[in-house]
Structures are given as C-alpha cells and as structure tokens.
MIDOSE-1310 file (N, C-alpha, C; in nm, 2 decimals, decimal comma, always signed):
residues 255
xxxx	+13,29/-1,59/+3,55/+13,23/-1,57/+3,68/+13,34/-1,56/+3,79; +13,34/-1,53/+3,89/+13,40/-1,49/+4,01/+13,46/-1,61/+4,09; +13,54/-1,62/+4,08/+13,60/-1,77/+4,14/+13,59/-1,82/+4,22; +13,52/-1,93/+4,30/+13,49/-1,89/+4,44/+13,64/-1,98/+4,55
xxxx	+13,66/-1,92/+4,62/+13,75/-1,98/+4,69/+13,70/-2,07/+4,81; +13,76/-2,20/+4,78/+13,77/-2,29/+4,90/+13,96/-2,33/+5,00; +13,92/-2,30/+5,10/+14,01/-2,34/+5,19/+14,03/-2,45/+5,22; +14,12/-2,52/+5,24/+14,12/-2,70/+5,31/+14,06/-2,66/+5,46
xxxx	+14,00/-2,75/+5,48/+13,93/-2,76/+5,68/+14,05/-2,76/+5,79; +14,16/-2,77/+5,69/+14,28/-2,78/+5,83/+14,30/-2,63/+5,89; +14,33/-2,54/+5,79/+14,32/-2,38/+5,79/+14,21/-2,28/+5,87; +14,08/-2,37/+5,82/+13,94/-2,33/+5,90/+14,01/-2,24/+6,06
xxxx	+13,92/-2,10/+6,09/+13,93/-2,09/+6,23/+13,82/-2,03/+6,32; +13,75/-1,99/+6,37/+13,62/-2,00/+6,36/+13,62/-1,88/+6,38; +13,51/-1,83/+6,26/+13,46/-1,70/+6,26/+13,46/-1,67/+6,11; +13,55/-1,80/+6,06/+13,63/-1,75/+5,89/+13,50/-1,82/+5,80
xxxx	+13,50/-1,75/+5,66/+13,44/-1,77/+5,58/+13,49/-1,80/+5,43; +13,41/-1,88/+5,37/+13,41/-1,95/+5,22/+13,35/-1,92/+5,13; +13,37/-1,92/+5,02/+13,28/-1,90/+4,92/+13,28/-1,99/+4,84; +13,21/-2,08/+4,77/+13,19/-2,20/+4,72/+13,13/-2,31/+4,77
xxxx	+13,06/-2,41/+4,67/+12,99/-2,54/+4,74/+13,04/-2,61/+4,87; +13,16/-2,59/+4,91/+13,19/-2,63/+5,05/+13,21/-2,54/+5,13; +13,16/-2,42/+5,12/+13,18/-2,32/+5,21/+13,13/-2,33/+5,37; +13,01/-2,46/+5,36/+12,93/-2,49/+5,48/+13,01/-2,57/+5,58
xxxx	+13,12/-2,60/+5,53/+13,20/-2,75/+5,60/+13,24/-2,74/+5,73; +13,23/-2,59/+5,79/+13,25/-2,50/+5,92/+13,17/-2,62/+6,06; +13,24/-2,56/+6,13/+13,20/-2,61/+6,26/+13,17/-2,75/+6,28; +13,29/-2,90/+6,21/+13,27/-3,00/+6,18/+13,26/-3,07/+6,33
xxxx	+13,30/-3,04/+6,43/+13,29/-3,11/+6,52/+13,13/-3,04/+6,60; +13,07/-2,98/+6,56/+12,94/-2,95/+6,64/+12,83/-3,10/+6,62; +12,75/-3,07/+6,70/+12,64/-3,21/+6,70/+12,55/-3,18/+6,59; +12,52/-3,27/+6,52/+12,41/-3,20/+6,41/+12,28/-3,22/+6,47
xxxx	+12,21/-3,10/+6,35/+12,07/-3,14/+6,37/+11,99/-3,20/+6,41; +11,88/-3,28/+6,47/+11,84/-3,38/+6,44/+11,71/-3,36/+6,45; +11,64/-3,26/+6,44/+11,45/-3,26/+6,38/+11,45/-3,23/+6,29; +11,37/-3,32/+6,19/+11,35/-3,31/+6,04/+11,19/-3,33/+6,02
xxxx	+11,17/-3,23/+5,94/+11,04/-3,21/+5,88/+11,00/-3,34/+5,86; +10,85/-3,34/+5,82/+10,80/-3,46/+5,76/+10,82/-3,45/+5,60; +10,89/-3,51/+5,52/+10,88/-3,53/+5,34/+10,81/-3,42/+5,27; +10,85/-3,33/+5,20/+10,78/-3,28/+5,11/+10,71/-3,12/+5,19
xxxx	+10,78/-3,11/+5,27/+10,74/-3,01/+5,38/+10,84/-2,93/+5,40; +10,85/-2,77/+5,39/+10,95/-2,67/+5,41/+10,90/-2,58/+5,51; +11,03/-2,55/+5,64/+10,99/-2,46/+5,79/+11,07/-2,30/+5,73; +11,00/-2,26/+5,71/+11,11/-2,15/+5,68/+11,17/-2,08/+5,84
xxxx	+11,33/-2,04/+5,85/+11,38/-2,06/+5,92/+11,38/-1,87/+5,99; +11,42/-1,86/+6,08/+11,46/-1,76/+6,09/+11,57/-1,66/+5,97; +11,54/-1,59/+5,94/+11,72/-1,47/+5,90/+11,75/-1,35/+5,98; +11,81/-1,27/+5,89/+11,81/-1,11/+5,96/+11,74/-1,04/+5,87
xxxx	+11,69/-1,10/+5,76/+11,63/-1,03/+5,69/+11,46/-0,95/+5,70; +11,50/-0,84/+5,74/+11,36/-0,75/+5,79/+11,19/-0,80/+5,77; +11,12/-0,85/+5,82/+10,98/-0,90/+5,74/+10,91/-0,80/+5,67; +10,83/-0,86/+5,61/+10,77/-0,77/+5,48/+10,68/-0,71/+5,58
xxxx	+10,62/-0,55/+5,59/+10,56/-0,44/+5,66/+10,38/-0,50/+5,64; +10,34/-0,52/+5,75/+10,20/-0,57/+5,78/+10,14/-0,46/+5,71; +9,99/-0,51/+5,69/+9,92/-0,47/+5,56/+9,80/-0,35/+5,61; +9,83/-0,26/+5,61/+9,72/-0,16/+5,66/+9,58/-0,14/+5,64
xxxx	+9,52/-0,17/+5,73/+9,44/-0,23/+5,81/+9,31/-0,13/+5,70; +9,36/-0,02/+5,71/+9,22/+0,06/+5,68/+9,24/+0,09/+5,52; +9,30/+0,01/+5,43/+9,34/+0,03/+5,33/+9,28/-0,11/+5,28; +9,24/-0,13/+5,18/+9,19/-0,25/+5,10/+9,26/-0,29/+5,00
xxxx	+9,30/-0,38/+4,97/+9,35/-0,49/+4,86/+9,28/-0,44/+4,69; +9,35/-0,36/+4,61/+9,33/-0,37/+4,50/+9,29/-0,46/+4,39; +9,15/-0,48/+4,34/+9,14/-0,61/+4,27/+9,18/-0,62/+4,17; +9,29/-0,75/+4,13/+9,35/-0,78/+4,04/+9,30/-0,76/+3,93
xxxx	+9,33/-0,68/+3,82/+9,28/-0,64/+3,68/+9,29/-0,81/+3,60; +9,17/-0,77/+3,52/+9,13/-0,93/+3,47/+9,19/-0,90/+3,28; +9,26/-1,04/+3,31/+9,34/-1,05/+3,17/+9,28/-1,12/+3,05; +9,27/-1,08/+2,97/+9,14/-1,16/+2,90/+9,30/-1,25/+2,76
xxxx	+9,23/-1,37/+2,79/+9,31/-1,46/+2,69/+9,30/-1,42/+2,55; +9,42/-1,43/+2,49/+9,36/-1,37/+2,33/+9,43/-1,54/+2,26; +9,27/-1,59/+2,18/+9,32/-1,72/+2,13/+9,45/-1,70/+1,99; +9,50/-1,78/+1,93/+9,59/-1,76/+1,79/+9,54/-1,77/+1,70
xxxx	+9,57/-1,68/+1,61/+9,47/-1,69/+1,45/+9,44/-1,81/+1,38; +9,34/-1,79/+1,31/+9,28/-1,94/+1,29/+9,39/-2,03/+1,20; +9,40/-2,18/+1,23/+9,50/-2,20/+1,11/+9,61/-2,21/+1,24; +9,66/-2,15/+1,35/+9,76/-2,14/+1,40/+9,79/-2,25/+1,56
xxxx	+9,87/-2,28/+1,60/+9,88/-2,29/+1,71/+9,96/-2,22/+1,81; +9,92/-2,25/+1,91/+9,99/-2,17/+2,05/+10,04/-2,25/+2,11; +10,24/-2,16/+2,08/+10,34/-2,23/+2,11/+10,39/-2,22/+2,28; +10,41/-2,35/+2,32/+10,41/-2,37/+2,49/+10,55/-2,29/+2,53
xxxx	+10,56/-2,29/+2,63/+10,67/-2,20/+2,66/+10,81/-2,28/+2,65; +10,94/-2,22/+2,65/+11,05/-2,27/+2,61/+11,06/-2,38/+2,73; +11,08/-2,51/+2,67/+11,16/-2,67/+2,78/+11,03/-2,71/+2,78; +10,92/-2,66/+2,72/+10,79/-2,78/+2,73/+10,74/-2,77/+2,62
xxxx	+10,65/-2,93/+2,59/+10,56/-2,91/+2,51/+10,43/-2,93/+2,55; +10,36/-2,92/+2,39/+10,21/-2,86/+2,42/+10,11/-2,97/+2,56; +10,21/-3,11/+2,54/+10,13/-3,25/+2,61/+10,24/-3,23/+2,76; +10,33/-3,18/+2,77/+10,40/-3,25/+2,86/+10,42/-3,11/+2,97
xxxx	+10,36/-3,14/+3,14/+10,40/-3,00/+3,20/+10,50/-2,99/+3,28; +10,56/-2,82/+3,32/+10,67/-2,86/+3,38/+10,73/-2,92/+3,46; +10,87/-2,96/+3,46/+10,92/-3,06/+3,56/+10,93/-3,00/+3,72; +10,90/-3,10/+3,80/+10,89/-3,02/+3,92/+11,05/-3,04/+4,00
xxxx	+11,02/-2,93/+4,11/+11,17/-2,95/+4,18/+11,15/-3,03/+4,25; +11,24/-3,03/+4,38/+11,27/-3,14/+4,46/+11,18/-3,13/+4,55; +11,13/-3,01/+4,55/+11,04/-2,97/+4,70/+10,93/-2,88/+4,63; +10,78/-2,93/+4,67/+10,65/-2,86/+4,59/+10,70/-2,70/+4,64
xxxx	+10,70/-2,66/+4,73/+10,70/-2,50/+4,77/+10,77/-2,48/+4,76; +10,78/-2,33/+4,61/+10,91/-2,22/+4,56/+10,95/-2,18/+4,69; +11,10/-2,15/+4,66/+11,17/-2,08/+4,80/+11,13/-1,94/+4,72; +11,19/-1,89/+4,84/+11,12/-1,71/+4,86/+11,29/-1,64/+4,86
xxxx	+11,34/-1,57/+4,78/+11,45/-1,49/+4,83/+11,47/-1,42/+4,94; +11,63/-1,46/+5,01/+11,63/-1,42/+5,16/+11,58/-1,52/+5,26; +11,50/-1,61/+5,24/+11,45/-1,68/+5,33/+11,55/-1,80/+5,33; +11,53/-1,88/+5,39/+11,62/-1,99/+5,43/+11,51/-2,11/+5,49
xxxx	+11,49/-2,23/+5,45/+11,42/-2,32/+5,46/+11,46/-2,47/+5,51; +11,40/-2,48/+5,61/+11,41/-2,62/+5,64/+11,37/-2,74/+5,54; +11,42/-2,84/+5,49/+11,31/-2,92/+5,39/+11,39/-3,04/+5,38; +11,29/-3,18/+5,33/+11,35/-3,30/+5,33/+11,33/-3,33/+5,20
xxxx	+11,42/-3,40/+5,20/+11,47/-3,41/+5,02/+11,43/-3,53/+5,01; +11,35/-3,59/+4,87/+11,31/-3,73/+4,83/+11,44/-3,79/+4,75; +11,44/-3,92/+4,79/+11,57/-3,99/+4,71/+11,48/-4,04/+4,55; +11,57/-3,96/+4,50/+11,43/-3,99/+4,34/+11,54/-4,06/+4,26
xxxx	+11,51/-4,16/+4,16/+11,58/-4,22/+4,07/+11,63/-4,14/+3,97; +11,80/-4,13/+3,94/+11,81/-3,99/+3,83/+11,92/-4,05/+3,78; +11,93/-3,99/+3,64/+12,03/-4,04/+3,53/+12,14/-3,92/+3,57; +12,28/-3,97/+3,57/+12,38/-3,96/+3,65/+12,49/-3,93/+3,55
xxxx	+12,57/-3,85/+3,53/+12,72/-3,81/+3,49/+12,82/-3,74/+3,56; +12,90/-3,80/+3,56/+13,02/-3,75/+3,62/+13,07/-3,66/+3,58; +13,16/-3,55/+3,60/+13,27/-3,44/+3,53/+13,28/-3,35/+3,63; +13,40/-3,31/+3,59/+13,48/-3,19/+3,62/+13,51/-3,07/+3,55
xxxx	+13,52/-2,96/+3,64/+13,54/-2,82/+3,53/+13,60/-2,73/+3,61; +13,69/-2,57/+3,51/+13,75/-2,52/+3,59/+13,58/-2,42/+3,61; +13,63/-2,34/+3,75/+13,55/-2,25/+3,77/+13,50/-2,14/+3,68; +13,54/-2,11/+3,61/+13,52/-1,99/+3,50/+13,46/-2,05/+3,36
xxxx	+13,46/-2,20/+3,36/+13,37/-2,26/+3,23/+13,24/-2,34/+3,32; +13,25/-2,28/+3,44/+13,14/-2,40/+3,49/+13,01/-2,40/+3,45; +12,94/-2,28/+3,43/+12,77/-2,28/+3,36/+12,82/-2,35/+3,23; +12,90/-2,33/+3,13/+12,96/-2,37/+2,98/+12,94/-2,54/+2,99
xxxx	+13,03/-2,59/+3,13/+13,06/-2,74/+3,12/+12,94/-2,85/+3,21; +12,79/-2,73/+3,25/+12,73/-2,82/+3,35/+12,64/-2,84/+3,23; +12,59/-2,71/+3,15/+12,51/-2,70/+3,05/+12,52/-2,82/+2,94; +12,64/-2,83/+2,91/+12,67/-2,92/+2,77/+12,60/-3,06/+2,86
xxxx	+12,64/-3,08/+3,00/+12,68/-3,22/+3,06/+12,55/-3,26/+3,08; +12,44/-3,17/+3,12/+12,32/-3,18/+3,10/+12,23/-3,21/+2,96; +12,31/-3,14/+2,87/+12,24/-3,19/+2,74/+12,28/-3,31/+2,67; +12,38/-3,35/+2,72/+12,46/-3,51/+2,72/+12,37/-3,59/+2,77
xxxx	+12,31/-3,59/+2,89/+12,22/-3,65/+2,97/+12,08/-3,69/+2,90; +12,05/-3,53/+2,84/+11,91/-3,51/+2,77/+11,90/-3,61/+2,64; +12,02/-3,59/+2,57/+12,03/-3,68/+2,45/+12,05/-3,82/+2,46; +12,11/-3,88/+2,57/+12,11/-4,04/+2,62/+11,97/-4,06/+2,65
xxxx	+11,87/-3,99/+2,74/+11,73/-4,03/+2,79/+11,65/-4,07/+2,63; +11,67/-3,92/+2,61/+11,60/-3,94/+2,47/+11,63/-4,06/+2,38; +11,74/-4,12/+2,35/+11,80/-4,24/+2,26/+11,71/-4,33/+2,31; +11,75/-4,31/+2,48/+11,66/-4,43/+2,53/+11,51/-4,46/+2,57
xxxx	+11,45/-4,38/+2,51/+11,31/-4,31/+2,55/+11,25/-4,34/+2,65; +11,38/-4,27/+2,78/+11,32/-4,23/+2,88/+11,28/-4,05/+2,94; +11,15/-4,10/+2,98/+11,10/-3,92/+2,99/+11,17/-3,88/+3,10; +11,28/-3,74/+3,14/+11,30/-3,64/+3,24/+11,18/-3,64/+3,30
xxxx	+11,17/-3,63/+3,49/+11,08/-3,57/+3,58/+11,10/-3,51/+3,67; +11,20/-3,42/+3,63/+11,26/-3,34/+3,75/+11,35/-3,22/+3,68; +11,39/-3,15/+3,76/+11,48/-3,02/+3,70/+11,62/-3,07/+3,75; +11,74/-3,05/+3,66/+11,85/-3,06/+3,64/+11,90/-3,07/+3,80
xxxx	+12,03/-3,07/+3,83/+12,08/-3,07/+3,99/+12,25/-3,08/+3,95; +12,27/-3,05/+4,05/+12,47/-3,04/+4,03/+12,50/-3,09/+4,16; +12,52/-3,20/+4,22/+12,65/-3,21/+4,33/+12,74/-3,19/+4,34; +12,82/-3,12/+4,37/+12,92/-3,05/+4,42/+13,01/-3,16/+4,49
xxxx	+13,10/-3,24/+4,42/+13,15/-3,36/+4,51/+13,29/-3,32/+4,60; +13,34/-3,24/+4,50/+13,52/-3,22/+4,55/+13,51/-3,06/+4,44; +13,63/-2,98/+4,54/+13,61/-2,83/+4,50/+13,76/-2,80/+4,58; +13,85/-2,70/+4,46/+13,97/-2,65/+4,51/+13,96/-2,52/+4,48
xxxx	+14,05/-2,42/+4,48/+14,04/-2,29/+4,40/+14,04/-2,34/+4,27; +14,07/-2,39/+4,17/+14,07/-2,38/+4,06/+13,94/-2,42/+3,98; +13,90/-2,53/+4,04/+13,81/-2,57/+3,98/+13,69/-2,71/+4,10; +13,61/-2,76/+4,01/+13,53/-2,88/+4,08/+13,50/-2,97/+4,04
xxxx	+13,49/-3,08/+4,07/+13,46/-3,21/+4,03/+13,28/-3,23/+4,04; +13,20/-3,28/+4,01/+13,06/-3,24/+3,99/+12,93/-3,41/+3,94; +12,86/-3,43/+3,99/+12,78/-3,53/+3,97/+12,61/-3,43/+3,89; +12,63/-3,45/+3,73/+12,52/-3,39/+3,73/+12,38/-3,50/+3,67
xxxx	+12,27/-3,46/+3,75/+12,17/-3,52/+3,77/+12,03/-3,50/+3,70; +11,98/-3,60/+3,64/+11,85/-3,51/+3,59/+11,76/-3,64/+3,64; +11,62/-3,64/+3,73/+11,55/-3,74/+3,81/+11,46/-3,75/+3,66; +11,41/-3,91/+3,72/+11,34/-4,00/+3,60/+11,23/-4,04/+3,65
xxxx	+11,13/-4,11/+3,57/+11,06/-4,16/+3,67/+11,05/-4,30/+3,72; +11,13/-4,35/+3,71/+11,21/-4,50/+3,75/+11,30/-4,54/+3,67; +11,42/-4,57/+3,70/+11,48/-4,62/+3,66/+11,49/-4,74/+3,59; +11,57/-4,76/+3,47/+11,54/-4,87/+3,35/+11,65/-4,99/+3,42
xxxx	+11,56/-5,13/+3,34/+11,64/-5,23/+3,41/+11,72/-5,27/+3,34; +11,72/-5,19/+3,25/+11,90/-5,22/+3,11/+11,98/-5,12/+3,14; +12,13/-5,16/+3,12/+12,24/-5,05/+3,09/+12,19/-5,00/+2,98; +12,24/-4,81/+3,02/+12,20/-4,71/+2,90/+12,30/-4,76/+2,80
xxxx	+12,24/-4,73/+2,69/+12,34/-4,72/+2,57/+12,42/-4,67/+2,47; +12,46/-4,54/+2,61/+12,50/-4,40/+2,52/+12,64/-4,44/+2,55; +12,71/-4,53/+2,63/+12,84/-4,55/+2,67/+12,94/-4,39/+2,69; +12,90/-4,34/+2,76/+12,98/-4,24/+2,77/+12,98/-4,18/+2,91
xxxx	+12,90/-4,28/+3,02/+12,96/-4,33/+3,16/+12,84/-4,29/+3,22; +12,71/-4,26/+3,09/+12,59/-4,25/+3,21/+12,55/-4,37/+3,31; +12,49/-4,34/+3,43/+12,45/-4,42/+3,50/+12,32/-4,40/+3,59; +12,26/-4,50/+3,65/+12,15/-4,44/+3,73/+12,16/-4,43/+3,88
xxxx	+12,10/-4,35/+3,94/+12,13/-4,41/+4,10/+11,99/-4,31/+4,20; +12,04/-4,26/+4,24/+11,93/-4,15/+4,32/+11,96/-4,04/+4,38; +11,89/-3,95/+4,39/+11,93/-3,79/+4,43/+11,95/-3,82/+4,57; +12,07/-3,69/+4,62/+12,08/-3,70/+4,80/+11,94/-3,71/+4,84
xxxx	+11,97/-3,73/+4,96/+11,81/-3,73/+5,07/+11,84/-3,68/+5,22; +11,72/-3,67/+5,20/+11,71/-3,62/+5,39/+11,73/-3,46/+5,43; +11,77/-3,42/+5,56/+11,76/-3,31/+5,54/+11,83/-3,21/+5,53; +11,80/-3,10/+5,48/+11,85/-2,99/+5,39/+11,82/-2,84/+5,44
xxxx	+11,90/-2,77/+5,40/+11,85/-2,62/+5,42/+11,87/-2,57/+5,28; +11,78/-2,52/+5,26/+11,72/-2,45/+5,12/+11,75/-2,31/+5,10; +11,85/-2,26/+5,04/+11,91/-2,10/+4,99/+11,86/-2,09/+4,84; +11,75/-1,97/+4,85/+11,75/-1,94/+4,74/+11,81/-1,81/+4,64
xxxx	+11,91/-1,87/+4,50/+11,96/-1,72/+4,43/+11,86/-1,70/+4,35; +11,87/-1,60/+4,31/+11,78/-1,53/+4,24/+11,92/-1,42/+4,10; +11,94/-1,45/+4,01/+12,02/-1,35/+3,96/+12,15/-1,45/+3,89; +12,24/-1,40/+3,79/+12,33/-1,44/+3,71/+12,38/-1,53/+3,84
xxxx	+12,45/-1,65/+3,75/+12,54/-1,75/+3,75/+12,66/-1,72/+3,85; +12,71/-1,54/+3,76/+12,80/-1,48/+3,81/+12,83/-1,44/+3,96; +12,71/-1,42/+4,01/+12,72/-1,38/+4,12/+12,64/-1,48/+4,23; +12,71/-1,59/+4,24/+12,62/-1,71/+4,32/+12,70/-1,71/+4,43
xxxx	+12,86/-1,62/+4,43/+12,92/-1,66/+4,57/+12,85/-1,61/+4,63; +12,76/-1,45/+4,64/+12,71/-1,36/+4,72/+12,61/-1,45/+4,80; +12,51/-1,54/+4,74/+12,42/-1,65/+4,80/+12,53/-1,75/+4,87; +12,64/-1,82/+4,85/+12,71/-1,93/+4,95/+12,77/-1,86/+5,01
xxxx	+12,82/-1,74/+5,01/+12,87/-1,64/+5,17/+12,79/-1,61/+5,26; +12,63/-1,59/+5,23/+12,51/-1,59/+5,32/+12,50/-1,71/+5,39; +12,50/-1,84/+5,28/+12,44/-1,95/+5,34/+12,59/-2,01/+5,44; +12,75/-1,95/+5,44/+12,81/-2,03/+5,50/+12,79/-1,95/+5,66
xxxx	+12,75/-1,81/+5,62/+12,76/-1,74/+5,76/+12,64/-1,78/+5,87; +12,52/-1,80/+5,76/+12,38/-1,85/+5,83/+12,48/-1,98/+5,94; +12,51/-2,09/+5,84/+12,53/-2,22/+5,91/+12,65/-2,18/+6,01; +12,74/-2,09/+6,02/+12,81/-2,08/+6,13/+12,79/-1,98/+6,24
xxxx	+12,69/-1,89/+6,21/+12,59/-1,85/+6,34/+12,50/-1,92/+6,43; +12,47/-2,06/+6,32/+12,39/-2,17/+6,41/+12,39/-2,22/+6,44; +12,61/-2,28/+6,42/+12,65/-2,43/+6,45/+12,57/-2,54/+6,38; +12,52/-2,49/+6,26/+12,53/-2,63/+6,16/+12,59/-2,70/+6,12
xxxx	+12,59/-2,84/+6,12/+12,71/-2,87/+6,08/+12,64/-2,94/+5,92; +12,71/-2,98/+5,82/+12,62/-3,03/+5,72/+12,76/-3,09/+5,65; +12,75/-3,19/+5,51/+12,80/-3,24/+5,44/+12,90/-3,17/+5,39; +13,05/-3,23/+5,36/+13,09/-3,20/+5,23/+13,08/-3,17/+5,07
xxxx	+12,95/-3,15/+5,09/+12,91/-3,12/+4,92/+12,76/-3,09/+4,91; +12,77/-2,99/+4,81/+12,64/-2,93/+4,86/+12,60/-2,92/+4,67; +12,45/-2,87/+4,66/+12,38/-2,95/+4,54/+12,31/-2,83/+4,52; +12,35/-2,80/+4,38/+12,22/-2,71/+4,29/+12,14/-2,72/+4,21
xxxx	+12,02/-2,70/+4,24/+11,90/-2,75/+4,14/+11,87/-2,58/+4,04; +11,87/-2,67/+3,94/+11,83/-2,53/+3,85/+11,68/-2,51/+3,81; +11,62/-2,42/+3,88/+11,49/-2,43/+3,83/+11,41/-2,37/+3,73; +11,54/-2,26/+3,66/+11,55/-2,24/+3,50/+11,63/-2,26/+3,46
xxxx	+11,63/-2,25/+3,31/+11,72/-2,33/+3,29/+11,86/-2,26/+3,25; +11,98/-2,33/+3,26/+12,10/-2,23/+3,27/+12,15/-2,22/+3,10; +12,17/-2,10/+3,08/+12,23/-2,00/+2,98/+12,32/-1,99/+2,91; +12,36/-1,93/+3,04/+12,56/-1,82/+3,05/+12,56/-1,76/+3,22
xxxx	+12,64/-1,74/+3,22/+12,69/-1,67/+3,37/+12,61/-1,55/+3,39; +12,55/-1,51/+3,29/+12,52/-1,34/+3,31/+12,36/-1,31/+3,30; +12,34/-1,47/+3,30/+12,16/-1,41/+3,30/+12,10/-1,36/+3,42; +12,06/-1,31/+3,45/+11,98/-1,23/+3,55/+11,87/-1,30/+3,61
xxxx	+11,77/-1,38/+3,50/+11,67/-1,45/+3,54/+11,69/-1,57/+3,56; +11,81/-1,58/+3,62/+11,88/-1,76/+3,67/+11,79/-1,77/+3,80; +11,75/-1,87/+3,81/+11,64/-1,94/+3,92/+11,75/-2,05/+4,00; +11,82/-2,06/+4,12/+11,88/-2,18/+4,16/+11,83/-2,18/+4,31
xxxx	+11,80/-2,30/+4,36/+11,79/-2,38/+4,45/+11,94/-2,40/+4,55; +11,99/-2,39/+4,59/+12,15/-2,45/+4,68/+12,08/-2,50/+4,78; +12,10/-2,65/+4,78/+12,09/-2,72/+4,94/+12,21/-2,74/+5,03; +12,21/-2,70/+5,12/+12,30/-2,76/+5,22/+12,30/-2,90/+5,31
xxx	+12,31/-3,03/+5,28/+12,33/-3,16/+5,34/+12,34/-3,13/+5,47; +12,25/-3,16/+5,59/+12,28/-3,13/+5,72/+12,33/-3,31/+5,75; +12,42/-3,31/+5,84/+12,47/-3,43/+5,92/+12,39/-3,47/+5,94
C-alpha cells in the first residue's frame, strides 16, 4: 500500500496537508466544536461534492422487478453469508445509519465494552498485521465464549513515516468479570466516545490516503480541531490491500 506520510505538528503551516491517521491534527490551537448530536444520530455535513440531480417530475419511478426466492434442494441447506451463521445476525457498526460515499457526517459514538490488543506495524504490512491481530482477538473470545457484537475497529494511537502503533478492538456485549485467559495481553476496556465526523472509503486498503487527504482538507477548511488519533471501523471484512469491495468507516475524534 502507499505509505502514508505523517509530519511532526512542529513543521505544520497552515494550508499544509497529511496523509495518514493523524493527518487531522491541523489547526490545534482553534476552539473546538461544541454541538453534538443526540447518541445514535448522524447530520450529514456539508461537502463540495455536487448533489445527486432532482428527480424529474414528469417521469415515474420504475417498479422494482420482483425476485422470486429459489429454496435449496431437498436434503440441503442454505449456506448464510461469509462471517455469519445461520442463528447469529450481522454485527452492527458503531452508528445504525450506513455512511454514503463523499458525504461527511456528524455522529456520536457509544462507549461500548470491547476486547482490546495492542500492536504495532510497518505501513506496508498493515492490512497483513491488523487482520492476524483481529483473529488473535476472535480466537481468545471464542476460548472464552464470549460472543463479538460489533465490527472490528483500529485506533490509530501513534504514527511516523514508517509505520504505527495501533489498539485493535472488537466490541462485546459486556464485558467479563475474569481476566481473559489467552495471556497474550488481551484486555477489556471501551471504544472512543463522543463526537466524531464520519468519512466514508469505499475501495482497496491501498488507496485509503485518497479518503484521509479529503478528510484532513475538509477539517482544515473548517477549523476543526479533533484528536491525535483517529479510528477505523471495518465494515467488511479486511482481506489484502487490493480489494476493491473494502467497506471502512474513518472517524475523526473532535476536541
């Protein structure tokens, strides 16, 4: 993947831009934010991005062609889609309403209880080293049969040119009153909270600076000021660098 470069804040000059989880770190001395949605609620924000062309008036809406279910031959069952099974449905994100590509969203993040690993990686193994760290995760819950209730997440803690240091997260649905007993430094705690602006990529791993160069330019056209570390939720699940149908979430931490 494309390496993304972070600058130290001392260098910063205003107008300059980043590429990577701290790319937002701009404009640290502005006042932040301070209206936040109510919980569970997304404002979609202004962009530059042109609105979709109003629907002509004297033209009618095509009725959806009707799909007729075809059951499995007898004897057989019908297999659920890959990451679920037949009893259990998908995990939800952080926020009920999918983001829309190009749009940018206001939204308040729930502090949810989530099973917790640490690590670091260079940038060019990073889908390679979030992937394994997540299925590290998946195999401690399971030992300890606790059920996943949420889709994967990456914090972004610390980030140089080379590489990043990383908190990855998978939410539960409460946290257990025993130490896990995978000893290999899981822990529990809770996802960021509060409020956030919502960037949605759409497209390979590879090309996720093109989404944090939008989202650093958005926050410094609007004097946002937001966190040192910013968090990806995967809402498919990740691969390789090159899949196309990668679904991610990027929050930006507002102050």
């Amino acid at each position: 993947m494309t390496r993304r470069l972070v600058l130290p804040l001392c260098t910063l000059v205003a107008g300059t831009l980043m590429a990577g989880p701290m790319a937002a770190s701009l404009r640290a001395q502005q006042p932040p934010v301070s209206t936040a949605p109510s919980p569970a609620q997304t404002n979609p924000l202004p962009t530059t991005t042109a609105p979709n062309p109003p629907a002509d008036p004297n033209k009618s809406a095509a009725p959806a062609p009707e799909q007729a279910v075809t059951p499995p031959p007898a004897g057989q069952v019908a297999t659920p889609p890959a990451g679920q099974t037949a009893t259990s449905p998908a995990r939800p994100s952080l926020v009920d309403k999918p983001a829309e590509p190009g749009d940018v969203d206001e939204v308040t993040l729930p502090a949810k209880p989530a099973a917790i690993l640490s690590g670091k990686a260079k940038w060019e193994d990073a889908v390679e080293n979030l992937r394994k760290t997540f299925q590290r995760i998946e195999a401690d819950l399971a030992t300890d049969g606790i059920k996943p209730a949420g889709r994967p997440l990456a914090v972004f803690t610390k980030t140089d040119d080379d590489g990043f240091e990383f908190d990855a997260m998978i939410p539960v649905a409460a946290a257990p009153s025993a130490a896990p007993t995978g000893g290999d430094g899981l822990r529990f705690g809770t996802t960021p909270s509060g409020k956030a602006l919502r960037f949605a990529h759409r497209g390979s791993y590879e090309s996720i600076d093109g989404t944090y160069e939008t989202l650093t330019a958005y926050l410094d056209a609007k004097d946002i000021v937001v966190q040192d570390r910013f968090m990806e939720e995967y809402v498919t699940d990740l691969k390789d660098g090159t899949d196309d149908a990668l679904d991610v979430n990027i929050y930006a931490l507002v102050k």
